[in-house]
Backbone as a printed PyTorch tensor [residue, N CA C, xyz], in Angstrom:
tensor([[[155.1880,  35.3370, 210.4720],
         [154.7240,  36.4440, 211.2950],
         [155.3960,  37.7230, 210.8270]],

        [[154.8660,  38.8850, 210.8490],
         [154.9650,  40.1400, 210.0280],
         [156.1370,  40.7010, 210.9810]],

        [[156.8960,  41.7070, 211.0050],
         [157.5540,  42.2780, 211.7070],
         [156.8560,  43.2060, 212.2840]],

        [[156.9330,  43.7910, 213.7120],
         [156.1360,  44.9040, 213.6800],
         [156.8460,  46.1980, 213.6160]],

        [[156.0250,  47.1710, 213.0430],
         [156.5600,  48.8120, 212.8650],
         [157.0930,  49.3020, 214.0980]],

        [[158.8640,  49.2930, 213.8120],
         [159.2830,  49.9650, 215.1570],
         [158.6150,  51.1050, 215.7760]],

        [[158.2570,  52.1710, 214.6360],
         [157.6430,  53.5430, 214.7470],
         [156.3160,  53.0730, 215.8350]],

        [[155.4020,  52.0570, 215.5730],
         [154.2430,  52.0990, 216.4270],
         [155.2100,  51.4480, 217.9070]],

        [[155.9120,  50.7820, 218.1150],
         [155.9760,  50.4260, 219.3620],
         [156.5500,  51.2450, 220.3700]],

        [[156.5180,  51.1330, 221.6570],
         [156.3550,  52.2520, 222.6530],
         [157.8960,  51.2620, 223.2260]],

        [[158.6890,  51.9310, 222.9780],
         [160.1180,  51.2610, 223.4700],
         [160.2640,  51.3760, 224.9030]],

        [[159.9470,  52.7190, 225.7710],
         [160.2880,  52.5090, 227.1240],
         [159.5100,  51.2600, 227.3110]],

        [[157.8500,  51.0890, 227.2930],
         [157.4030,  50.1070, 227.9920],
         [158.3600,  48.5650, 227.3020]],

        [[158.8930,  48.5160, 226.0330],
         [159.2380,  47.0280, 225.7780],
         [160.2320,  46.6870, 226.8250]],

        [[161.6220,  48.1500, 227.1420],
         [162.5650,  47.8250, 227.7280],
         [162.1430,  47.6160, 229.2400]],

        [[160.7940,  48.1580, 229.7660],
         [160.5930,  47.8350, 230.8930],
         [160.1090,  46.1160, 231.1920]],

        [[159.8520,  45.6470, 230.3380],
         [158.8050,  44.1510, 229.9620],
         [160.1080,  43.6980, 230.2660]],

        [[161.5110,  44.1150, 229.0710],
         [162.7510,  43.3250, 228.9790],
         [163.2520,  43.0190, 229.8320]],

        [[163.5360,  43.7070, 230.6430],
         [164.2770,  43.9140, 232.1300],
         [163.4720,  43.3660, 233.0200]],

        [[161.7090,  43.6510, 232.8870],
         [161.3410,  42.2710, 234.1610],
         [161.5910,  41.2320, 233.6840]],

        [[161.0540,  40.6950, 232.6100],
         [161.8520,  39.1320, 231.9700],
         [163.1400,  38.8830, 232.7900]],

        [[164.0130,  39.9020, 232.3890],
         [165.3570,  39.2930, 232.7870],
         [165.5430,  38.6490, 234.2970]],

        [[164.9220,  40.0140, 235.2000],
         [165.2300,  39.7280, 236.7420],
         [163.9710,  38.9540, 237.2240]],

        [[162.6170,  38.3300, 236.7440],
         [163.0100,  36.8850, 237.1350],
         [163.4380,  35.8470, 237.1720]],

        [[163.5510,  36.3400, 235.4680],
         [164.9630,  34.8150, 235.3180],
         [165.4160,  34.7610, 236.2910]],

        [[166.6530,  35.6110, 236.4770],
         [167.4460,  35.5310, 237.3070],
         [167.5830,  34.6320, 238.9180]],

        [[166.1760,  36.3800, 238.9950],
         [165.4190,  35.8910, 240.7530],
         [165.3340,  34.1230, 240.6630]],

        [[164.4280,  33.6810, 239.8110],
         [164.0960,  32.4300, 239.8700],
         [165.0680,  31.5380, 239.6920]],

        [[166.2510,  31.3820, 239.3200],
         [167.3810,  30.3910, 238.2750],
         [166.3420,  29.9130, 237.5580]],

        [[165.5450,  30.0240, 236.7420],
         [165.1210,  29.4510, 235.3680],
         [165.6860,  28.8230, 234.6890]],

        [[167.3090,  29.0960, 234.6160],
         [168.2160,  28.6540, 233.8180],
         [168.4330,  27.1590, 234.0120]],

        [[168.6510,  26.5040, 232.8800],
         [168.3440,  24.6920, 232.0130],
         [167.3810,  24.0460, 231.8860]],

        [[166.0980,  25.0630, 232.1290],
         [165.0330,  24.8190, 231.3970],
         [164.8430,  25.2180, 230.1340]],

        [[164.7680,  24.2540, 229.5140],
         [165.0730,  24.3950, 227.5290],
         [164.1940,  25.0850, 226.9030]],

        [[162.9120,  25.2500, 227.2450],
         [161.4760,  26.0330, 226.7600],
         [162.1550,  27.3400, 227.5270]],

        [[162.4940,  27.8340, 228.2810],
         [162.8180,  29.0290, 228.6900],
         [164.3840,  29.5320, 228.3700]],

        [[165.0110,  28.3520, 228.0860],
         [166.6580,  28.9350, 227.3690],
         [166.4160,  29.5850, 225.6730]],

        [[165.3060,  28.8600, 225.1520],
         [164.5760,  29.3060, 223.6600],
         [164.3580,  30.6030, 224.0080]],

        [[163.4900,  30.6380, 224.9070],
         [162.7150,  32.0830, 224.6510],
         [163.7410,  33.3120, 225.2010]],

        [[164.7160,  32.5520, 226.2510],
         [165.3020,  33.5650, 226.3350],
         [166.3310,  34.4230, 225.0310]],

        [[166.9930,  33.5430, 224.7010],
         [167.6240,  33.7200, 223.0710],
         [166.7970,  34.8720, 222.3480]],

        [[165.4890,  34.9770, 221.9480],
         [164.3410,  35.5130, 221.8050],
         [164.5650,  37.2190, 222.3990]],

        [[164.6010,  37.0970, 223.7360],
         [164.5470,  38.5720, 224.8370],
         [165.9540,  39.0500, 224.7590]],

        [[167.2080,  38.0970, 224.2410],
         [168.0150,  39.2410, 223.9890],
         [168.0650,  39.4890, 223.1870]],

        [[167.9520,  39.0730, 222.1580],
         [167.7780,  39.2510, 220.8290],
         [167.1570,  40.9220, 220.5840]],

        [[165.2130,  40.9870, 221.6830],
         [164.8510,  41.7170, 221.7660],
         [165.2040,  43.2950, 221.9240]],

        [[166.4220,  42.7140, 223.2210],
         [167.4440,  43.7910, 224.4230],
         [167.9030,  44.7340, 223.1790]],

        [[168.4990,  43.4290, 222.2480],
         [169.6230,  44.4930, 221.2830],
         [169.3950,  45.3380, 220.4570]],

        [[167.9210,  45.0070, 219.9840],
         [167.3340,  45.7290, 218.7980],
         [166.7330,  47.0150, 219.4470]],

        [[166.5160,  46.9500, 221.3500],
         [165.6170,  47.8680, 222.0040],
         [167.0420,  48.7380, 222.0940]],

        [[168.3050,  48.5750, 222.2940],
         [169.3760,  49.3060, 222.3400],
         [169.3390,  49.6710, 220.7670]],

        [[169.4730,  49.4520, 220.0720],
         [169.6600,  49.8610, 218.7240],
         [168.8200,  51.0290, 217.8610]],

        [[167.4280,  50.7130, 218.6700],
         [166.5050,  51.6880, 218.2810],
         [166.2340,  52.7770, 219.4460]],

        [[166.6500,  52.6080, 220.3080],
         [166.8180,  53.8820, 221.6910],
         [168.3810,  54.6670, 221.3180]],

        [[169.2360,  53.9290, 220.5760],
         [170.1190,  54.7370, 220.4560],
         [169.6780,  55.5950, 218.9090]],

        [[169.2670,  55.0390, 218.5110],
         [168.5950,  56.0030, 217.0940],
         [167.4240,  56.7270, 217.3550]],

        [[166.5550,  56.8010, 218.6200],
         [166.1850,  57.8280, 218.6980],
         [166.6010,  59.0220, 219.3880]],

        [[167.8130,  58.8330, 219.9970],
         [168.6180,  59.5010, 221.4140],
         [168.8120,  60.2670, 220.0870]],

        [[169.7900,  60.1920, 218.8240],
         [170.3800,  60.3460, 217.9960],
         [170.0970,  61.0420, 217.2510]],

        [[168.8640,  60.6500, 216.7230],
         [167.8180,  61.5790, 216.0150],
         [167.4790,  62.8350, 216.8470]],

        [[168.0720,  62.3740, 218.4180],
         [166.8670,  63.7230, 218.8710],
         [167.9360,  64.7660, 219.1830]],

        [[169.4180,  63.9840, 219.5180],
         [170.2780,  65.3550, 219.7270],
         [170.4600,  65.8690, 218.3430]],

        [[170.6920,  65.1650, 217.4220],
         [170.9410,  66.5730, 215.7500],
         [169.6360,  67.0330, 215.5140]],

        [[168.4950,  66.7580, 216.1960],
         [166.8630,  67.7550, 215.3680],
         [166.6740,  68.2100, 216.6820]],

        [[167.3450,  68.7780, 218.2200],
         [167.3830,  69.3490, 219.1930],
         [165.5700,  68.8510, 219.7550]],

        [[165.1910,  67.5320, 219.5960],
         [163.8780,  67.3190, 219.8790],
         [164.2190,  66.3690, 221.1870]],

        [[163.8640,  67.5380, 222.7060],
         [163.8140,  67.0560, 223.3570],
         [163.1200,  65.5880, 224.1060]],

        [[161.6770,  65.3070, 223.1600],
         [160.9140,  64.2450, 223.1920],
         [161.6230,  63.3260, 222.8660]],

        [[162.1650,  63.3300, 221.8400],
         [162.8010,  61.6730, 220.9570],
         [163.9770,  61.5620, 222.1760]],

        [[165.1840,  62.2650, 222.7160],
         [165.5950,  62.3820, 223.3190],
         [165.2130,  61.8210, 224.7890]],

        [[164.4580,  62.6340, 224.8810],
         [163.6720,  62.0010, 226.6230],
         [163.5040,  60.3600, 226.3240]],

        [[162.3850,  60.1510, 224.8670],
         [162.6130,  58.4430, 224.5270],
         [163.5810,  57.5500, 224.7000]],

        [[164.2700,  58.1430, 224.0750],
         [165.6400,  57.1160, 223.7530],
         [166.9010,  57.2950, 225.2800]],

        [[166.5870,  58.2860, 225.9830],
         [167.0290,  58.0000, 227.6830],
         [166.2880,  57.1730, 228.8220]],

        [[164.7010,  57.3970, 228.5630],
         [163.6900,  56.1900, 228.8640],
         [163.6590,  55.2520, 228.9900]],

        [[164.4760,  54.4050, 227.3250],
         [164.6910,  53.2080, 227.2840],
         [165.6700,  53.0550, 227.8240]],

        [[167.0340,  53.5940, 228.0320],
         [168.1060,  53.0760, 228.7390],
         [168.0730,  53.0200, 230.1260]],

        [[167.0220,  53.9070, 230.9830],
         [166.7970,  54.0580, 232.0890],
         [166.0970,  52.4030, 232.5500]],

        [[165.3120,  52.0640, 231.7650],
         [164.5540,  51.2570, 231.9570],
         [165.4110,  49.6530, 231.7450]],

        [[166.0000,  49.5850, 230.7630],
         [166.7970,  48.3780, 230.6430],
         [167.9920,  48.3580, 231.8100]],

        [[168.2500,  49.8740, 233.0780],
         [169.3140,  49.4790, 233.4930],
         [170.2350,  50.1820, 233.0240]],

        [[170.9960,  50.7950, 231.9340],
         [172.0250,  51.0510, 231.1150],
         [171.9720,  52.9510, 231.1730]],

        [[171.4690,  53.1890, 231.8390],
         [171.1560,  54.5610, 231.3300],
         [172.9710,  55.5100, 231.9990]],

        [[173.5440,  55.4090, 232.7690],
         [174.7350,  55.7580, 233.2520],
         [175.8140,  55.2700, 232.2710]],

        [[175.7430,  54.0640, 232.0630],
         [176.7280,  53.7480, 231.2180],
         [177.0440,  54.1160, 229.4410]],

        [[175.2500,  54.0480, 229.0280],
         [175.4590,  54.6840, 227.9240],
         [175.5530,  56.3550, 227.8780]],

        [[175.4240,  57.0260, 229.0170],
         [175.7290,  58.3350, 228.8860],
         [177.2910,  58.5730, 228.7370]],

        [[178.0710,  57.5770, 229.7770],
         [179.5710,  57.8260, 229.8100],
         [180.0820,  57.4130, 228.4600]],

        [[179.3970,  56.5450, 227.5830],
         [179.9360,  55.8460, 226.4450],
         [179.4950,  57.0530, 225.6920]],

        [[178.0390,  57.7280, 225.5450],
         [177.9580,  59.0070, 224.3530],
         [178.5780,  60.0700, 224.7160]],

        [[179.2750,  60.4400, 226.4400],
         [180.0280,  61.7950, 226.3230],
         [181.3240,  61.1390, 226.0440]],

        [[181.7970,  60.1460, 225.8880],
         [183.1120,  59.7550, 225.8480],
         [183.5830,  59.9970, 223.7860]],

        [[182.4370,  59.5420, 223.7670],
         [181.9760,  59.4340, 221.7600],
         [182.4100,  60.9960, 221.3540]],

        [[181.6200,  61.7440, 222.3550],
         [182.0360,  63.3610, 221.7800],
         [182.9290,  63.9030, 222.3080]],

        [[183.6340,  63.7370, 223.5490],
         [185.2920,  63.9080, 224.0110],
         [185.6820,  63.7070, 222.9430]],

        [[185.8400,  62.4860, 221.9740],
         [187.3160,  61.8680, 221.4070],
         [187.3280,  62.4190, 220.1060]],

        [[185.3900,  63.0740, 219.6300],
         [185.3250,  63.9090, 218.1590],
         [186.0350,  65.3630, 218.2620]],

        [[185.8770,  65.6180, 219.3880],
         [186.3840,  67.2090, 219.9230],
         [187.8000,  67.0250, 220.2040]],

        [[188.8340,  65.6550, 220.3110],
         [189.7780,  65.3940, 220.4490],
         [190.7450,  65.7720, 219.0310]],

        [[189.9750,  64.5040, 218.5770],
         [190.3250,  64.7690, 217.0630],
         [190.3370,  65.9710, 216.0810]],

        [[189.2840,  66.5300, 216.2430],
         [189.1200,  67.7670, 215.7120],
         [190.3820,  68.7290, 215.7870]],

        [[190.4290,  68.5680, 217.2780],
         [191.6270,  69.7400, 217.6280],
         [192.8170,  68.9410, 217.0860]],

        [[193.1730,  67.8860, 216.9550],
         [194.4040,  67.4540, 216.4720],
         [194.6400,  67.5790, 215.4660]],

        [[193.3140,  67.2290, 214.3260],
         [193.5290,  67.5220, 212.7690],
         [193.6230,  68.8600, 212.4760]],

        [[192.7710,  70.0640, 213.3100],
         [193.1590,  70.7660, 213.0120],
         [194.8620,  71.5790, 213.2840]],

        [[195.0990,  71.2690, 214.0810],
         [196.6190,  71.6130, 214.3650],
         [197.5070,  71.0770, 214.3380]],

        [[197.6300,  69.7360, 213.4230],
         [198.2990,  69.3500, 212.7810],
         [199.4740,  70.0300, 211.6670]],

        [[200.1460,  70.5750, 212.2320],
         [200.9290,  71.6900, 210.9370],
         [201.7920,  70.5560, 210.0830]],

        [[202.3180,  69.2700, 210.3260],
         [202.7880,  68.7000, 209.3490],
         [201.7150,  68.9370, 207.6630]],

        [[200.2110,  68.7930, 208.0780],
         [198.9970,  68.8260, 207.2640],
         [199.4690,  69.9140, 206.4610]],

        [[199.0360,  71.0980, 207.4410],
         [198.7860,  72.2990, 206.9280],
         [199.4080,  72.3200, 206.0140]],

        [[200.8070,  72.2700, 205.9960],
         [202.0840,  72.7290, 205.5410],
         [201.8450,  72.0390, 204.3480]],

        [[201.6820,  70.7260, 204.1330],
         [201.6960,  70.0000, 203.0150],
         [202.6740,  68.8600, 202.8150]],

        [[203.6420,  69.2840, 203.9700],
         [205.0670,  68.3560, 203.8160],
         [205.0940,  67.1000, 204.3090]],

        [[205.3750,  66.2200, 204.0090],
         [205.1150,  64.4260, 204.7070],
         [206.3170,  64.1430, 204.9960]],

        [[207.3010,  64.4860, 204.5030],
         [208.2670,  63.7010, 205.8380],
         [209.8170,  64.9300, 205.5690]],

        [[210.3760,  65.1490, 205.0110],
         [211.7340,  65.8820, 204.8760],
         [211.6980,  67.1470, 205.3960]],

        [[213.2810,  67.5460, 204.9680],
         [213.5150,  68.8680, 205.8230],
         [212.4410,  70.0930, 205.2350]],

        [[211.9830,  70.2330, 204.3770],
         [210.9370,  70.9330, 203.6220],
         [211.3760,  70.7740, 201.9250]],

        [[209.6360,  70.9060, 201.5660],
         [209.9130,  70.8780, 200.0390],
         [209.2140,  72.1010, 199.8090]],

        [[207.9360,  72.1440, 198.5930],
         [207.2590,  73.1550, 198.3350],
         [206.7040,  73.6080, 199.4190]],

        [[206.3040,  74.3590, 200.3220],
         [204.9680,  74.6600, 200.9590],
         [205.3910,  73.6720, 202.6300]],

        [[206.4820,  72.8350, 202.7630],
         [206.9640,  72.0370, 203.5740],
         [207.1580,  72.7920, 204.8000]],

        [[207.7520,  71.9150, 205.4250],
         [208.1540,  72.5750, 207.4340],
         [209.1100,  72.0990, 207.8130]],

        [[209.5240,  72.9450, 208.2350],
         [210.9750,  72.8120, 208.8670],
         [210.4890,  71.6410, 210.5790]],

        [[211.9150,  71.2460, 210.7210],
         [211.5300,  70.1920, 211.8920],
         [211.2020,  70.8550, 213.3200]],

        [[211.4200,  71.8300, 212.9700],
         [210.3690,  72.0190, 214.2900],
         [208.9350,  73.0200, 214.3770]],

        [[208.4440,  71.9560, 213.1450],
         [207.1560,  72.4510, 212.9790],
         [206.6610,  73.6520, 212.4870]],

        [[207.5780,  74.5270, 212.2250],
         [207.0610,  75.6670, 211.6750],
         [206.7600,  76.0470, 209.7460]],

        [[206.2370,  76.9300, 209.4670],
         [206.8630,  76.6520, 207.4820],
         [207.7830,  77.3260, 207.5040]],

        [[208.0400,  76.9450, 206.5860],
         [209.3700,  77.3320, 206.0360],
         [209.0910,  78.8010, 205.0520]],

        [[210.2460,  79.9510, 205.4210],
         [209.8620,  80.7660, 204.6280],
         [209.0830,  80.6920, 203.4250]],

        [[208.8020,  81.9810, 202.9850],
         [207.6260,  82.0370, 201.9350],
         [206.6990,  81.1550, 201.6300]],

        [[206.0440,  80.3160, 202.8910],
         [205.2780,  79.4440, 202.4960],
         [204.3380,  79.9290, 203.8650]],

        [[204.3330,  80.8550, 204.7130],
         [203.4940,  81.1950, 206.0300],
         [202.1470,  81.5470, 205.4500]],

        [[202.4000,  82.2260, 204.5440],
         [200.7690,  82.8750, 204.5010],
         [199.8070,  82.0410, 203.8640]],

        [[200.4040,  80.5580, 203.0130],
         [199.4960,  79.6430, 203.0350],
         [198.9790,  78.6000, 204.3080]],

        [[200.3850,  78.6410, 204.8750],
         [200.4170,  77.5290, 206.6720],
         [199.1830,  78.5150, 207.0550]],

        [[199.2090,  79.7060, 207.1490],
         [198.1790,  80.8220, 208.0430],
         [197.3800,  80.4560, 207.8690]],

        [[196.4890,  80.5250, 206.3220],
         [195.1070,  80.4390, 205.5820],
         [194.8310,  78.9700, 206.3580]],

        [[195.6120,  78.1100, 205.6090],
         [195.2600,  76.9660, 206.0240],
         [195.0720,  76.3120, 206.8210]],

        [[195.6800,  76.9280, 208.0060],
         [195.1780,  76.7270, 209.7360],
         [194.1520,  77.8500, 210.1480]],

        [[193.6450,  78.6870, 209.8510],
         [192.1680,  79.1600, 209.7200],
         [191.4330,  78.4540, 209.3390]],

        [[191.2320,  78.0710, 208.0870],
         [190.7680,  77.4280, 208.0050],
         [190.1330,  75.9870, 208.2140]],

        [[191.0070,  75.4180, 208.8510],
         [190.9110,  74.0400, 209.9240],
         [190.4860,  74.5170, 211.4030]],

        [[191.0050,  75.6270, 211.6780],
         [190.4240,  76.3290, 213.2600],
         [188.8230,  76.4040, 213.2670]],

        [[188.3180,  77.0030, 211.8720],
         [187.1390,  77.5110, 211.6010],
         [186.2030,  76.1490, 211.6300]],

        [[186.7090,  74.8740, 210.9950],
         [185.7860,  73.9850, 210.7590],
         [186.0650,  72.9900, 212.1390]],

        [[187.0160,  73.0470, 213.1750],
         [187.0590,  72.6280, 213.9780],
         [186.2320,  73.2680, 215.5760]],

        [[186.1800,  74.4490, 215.3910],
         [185.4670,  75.4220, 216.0400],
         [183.9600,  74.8700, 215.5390]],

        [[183.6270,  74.7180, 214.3210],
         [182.0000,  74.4250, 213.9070],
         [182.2690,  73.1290, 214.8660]],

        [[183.0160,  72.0430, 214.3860],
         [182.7310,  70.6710, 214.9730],
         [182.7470,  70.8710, 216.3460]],

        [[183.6020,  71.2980, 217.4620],
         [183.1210,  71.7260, 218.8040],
         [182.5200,  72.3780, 218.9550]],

        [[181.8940,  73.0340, 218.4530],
         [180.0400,  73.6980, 218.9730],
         [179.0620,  72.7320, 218.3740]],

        [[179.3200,  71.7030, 217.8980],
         [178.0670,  70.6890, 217.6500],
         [178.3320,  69.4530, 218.9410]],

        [[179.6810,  69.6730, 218.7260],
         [179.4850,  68.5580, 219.8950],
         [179.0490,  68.9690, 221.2960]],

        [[179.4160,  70.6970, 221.5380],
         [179.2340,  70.8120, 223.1070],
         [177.4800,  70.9950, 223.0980]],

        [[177.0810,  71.6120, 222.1230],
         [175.2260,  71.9130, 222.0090],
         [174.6850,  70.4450, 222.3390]],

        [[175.0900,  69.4540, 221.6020],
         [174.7320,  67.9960, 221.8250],
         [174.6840,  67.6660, 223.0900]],

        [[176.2330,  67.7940, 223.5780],
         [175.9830,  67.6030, 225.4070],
         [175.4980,  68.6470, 225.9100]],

        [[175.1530,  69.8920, 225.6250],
         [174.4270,  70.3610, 226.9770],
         [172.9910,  70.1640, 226.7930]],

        [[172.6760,  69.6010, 224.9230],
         [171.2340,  69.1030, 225.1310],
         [170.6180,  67.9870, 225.7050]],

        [[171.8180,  67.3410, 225.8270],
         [171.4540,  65.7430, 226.4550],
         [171.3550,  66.0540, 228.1470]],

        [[172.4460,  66.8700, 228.4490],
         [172.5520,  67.6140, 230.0730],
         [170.7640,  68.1990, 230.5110]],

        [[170.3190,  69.1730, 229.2600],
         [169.0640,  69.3360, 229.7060],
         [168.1790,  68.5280, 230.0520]],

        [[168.4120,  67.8450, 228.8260],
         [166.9680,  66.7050, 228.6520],
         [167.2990,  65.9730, 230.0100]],

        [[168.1820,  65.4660, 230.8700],
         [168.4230,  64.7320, 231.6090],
         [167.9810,  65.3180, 233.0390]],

        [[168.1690,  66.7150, 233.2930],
         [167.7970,  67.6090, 234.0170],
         [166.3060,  67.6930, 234.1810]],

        [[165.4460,  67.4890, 233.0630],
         [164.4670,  68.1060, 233.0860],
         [163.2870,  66.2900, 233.1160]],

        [[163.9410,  65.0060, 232.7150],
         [163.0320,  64.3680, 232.5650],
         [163.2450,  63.3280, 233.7800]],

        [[162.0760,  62.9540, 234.0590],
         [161.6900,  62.2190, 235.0390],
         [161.1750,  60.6780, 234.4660]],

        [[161.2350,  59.2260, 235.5300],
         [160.7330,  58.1740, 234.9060],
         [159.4830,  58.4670, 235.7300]],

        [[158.6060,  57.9800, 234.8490],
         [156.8350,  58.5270, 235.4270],
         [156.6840,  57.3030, 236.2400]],

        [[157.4480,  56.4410, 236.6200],
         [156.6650,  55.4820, 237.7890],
         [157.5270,  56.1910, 238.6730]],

        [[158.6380,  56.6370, 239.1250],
         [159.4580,  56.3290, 240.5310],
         [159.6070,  58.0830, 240.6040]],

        [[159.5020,  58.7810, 239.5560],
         [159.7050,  59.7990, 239.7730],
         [160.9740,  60.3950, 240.0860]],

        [[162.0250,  59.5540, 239.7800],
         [163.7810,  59.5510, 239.9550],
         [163.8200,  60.6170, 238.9300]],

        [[164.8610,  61.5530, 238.9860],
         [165.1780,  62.2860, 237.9210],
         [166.4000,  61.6960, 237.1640]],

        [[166.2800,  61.7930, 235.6520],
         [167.2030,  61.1360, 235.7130],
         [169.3190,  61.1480, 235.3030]],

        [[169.1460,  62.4630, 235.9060],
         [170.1410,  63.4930, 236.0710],
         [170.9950,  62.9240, 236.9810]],

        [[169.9360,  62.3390, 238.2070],
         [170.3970,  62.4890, 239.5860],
         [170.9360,  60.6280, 239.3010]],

        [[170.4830,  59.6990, 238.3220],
         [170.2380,  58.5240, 237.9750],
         [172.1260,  58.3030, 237.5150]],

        [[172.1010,  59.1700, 236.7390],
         [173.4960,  59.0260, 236.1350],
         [174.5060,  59.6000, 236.7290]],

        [[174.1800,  60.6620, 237.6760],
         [175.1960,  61.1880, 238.3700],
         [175.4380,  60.4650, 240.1140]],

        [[174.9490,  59.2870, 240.2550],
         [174.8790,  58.8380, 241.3720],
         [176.6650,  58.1440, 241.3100]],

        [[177.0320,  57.6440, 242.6860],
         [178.4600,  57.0710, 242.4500],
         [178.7040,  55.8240, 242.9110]]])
């Protein structure tokens, strides 16, 4: 049997199919019936690949600012259930890039050049500062890390306030929940 073209399939409706599968399992205990322990194997199997390809279109849609692919790939998580949790897991993803950022960039052991002693060429004294005649490269060189750390936190905050929009603005077309109000519930 052929695989089918992720591109043609309509992922909210699979993850909605997925998730009824699941909760009658459930509803019903189905479970140690062997024709239905098969197929279930099968539906998660399904689950993971429907997470895998909702997170690659979420993905696709925050770096090409395409609110549609976006709205998609929140659709599907809405629909499998997951939609709160994978939001806290993708703002948590861009907290810890905007974390980092600021650390590498102000890292002055870096800047400086020096790895461990009292200073060598271009080195730092122990309490972090350079060491004479070596400032106006520490300077450049923490501009320059400010500058590319400044780019990396404006990609990450545009990302979340595009995901903030899209979340603001899209609705699930059966219940009409927004799903803003979905993830921000407590």
């Amino acid at each position: 049997m052929a695989e089918p073209d992720v591109q043609k399939l309509d992922l909210s409706k699979a993850a909605q199919l997925h998730s009824e599968i699941l909760r009658l399992c459930n509803e019903n205990d189905l479970s140690g019936i062997g024709a239905i322990d098969e197929e279930l194997n099968l539906v998660f199997e399904a689950g993971m690949r429907l997470r895998s390809e909702g997170m690659k279109a979420l993905e696709r849609g925050l770096e090409g600012f395409n609110q549609a692919e976006v709205g998609a790939g929140l659709q599907v998580f809405y629909n499998l259930g997951e939609l709160r949790s994978m939001v806290d897991d993708f703002i948590n993803k861009y907290k810890s890039q905007g974390v980092k950022s600021v650390s590498f960039a102000l890292d002055m052991k870096a800047i400086s050049g020096g790895g461990g002693g009292f200073g060598g060429p271009g080195g730092i004294q122990r309490s972090g500062t350079p060491q004479n005649g070596s400032g106006g490269k520490a300077k450049e060189a923490l501009w320059q890390r400010m500058g590319s750390c400044m780019d990396q936190l404006h990609s990450v905050v545009v990302a979340i306030w595009h995901l903030q929009r899209v979340l603001s603005k899209k609705r699930d077309p059966f219940t009409h929940v927004l799903l803003l109000d979905e993830v921000m519930q407590v």
